[in-house]
Every structure is written in C-alpha cells, then in structure tokens.
N, C-alpha and C positions, 0 to 999 in steps of 0.2 A: 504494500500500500504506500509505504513511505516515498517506494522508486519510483512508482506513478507521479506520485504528487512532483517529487523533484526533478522528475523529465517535463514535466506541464508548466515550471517556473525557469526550466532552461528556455524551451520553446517559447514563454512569452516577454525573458529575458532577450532573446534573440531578433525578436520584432524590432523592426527600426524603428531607434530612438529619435523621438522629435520633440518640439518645446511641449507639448498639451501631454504628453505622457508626466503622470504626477505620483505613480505608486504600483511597486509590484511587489505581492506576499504570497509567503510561505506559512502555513498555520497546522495545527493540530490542535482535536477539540477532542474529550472526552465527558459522554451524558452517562450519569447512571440513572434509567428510569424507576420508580416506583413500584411495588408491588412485583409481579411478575413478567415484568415487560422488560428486562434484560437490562443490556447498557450497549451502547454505541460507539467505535471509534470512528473518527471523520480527521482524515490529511486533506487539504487545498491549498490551490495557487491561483490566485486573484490579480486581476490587473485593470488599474483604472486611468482614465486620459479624456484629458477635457480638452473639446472642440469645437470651437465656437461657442456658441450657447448651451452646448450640452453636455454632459459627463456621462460616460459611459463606464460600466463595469461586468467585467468576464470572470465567471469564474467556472472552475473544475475543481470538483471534488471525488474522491472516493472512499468508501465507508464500508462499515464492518458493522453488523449490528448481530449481539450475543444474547442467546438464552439458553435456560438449563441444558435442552435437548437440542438444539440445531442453532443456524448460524448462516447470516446472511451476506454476500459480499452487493457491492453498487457501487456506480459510476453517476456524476450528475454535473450536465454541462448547465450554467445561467449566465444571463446576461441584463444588463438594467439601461435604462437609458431617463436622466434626469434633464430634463428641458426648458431653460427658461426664456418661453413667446415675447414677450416685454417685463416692465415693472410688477404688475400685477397678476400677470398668471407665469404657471410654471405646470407640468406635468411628471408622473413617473411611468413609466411603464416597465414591467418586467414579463420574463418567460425564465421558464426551466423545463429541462426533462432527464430524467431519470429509470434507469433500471425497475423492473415490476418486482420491487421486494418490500419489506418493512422497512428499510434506510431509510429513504428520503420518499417524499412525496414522486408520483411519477409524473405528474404535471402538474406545471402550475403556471399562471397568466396574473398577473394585475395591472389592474389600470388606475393612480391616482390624481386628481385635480385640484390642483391649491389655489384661490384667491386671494390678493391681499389689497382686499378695497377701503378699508379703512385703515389708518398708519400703526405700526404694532400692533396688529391682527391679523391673523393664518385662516382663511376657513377650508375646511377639506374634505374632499366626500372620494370615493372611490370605490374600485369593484374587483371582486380576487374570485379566480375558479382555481379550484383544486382537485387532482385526481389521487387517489393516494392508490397502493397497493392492494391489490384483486378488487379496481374498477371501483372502489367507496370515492363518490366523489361528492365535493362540496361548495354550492356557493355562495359570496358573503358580498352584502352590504356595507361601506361605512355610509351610514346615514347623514351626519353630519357631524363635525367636529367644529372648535374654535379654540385656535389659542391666541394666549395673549403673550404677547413680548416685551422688556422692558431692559434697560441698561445692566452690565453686567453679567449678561447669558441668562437670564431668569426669562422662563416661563413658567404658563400657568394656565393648562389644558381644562376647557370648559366642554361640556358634552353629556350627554347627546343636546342638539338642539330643543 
C-alpha cells in the first residue's frame, strides 16, 4: 500500500512545475471504527494548483479496511474543483470513484454554492450523491447554511435557515 501511495506522489511530483502549483502530499490515516466495524488503513498522494480563479485538487488513495474474519483492499481516485465567478459567488464541485468494497465510498458527486451578499456573510446550500459499497446509495441536501465572519479567523455557523 505504502508503494502505491509513493509511486502516485512520484508521478504527481513529476508533473511540470508551474507558478499555480501550491502543494503536493504524502499522508497516512489510521480509523479504528466502533463496535464491530473493524478499523481502516488509508496511504494518499494529493496535489493541489491554482489556476486562475480556481483550485483544483487530485487525489489517490489506497486503503485497507480490517475485520475479525476478512479484509478488504481499495483504490480511490478524487478530484475537487473550487471556483471563484466574481466577489460574491464561488462554487465547489467534486467526484470520486472507488473500488466496490467497504473502504471508501464507491461514488461520490457534490455540488456546492456559496453567496456572499451581504459583507461577512457565507450562505451555502449544496447537493452530494453517494454510492457506497453493494449499490446503498445516498442523497443529501444542505438546505441552507449561514455563516458569519468577523476579524481574527472567527466564525460563527448559523443553520438551518
């Protein structure tokens, strides 16, 4: 797992470097779930680069998910793209796909919208489909959000509407 991860941080180390590239990692997560739901290893290589008004981010991962009696390997390619139209709007959208195991999700899409129509205030609504392993799929509303922002990195997340 580990030599995956660090062939996928060669490969995006290799990509030609240009000014809007701003970060390429290397990571290892360990989950232990709850109850009988095992615990997870996850190795990825992430690379993000902003281009013009948008930031993009790739990642690849591969993961290991254990329980008592069996054991599951996975692979999961994503990618994000954050977009800001003007002053006031910006968008996110993402995708992934993934392996048909308990790892990771084997699909997943979201779309979010942020406005910022009044000065230090976020409002946000967006929409996320998920497939997860043996075809349980899910999907979600954010209704609406608001945050608020103020000097110093302080927010202060108001919701639902």
């Amino acid at each position: 797992m580990i030599k995956r991860t660090l062939l996928a941080a060669a490969i995006f180390s290799a990509l030609p470097a240009y000014a809007g590239l701003t970060s390429i990692t290397a990571g290892y997560d360990f989950t232990d779930y709850s109850g009988d739901h095992g615990n997870r290893n996850l190795a990825y290589a992430e690379l993000v680069a902003k281009v013009e008004n948008a930031t993009l981010l790739f990642n690849l991962s591969q993961g290991r998910r254990d329980y008592e009696t069996e054991n599951f390997n996975a692979t999961r390619g994503q990618g994000a793209v954050w977009y800001k139209w003007n002053n006031w709007l910006t968008t996110r959208t993402g995708i992934a796909f993934a392996d048909n195991t308990p790892v990771f999700a084997r699909q997943d899409f979201r779309q979010d919208i942020n406005l910022a129509l009044l000065p230090k205030t976020l409002f946000t609504t967006g929409y996320r489909y998920t497939k997860y392993y043996d075809d349980v799929e899910v999907d979600a509303w954010q209704r609406r959000r608001i945050t608020l922002y103020w000097p110093g990195d302080h927010q202060l997340p108001l919701y639902p509407l």
